[in-house]
N, C-alpha and C positions, 0 to 999 in steps of 0.2 A: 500508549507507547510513545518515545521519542525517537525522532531520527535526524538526521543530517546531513540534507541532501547535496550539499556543496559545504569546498573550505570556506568560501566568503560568505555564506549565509549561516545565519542562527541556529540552533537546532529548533526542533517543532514537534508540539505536542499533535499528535493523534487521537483525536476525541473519537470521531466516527467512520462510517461508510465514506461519508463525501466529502473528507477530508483524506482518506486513503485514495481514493479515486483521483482527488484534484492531485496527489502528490503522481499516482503511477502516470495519472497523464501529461502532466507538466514538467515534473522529473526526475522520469525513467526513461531516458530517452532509450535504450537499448532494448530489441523487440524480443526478446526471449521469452522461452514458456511459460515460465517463473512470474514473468510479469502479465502475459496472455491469460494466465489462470484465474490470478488475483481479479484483472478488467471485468472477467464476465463475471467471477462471485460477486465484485460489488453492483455489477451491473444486476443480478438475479435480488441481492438483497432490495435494492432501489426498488426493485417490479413488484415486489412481496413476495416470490416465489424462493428465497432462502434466507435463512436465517445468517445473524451479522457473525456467529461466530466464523462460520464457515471463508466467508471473508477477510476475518482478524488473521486464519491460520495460512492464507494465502496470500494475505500480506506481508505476514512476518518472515513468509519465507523467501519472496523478491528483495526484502529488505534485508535479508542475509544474504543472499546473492553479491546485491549488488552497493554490500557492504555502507547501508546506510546505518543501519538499525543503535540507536545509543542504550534503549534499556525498554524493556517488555512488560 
């Protein structure tokens, strides 16, 4: 997926877990659920204890929130 997390920066491709993770922690500054949810799925996927879809669909949905998301 792409997103775009500022006017002044590029948009950015979304390959995996640890690049959702770098984006929610780096920038999502705003502590919402939306974004609470996502942290621990990718956090569970990282451990082996969940699988990456589970993560993509908790991602996507901060990234709607908080009006990044360019295309899925």
């Amino acid at each position: 997926m792409v997103v775009k997390v500022s006017r002044h920066r590029s948009e950015r491709i979304v390959f995996d877990v640890n690049d959702a993770a770098a984006i929610l922690l780096r920038d999502l500054s705003r502590r919402t659920e939306k974004r609470k949810i996502p942290m621990d799925a990718c956090r569970q996927v990282l451990r082996g204890e969940a699988h990456p879809p589970t993560a993509r669909r908790a991602f996507v949905a901060a990234a709607l929130e908080a009006k990044i998301l360019r295309s899925d």
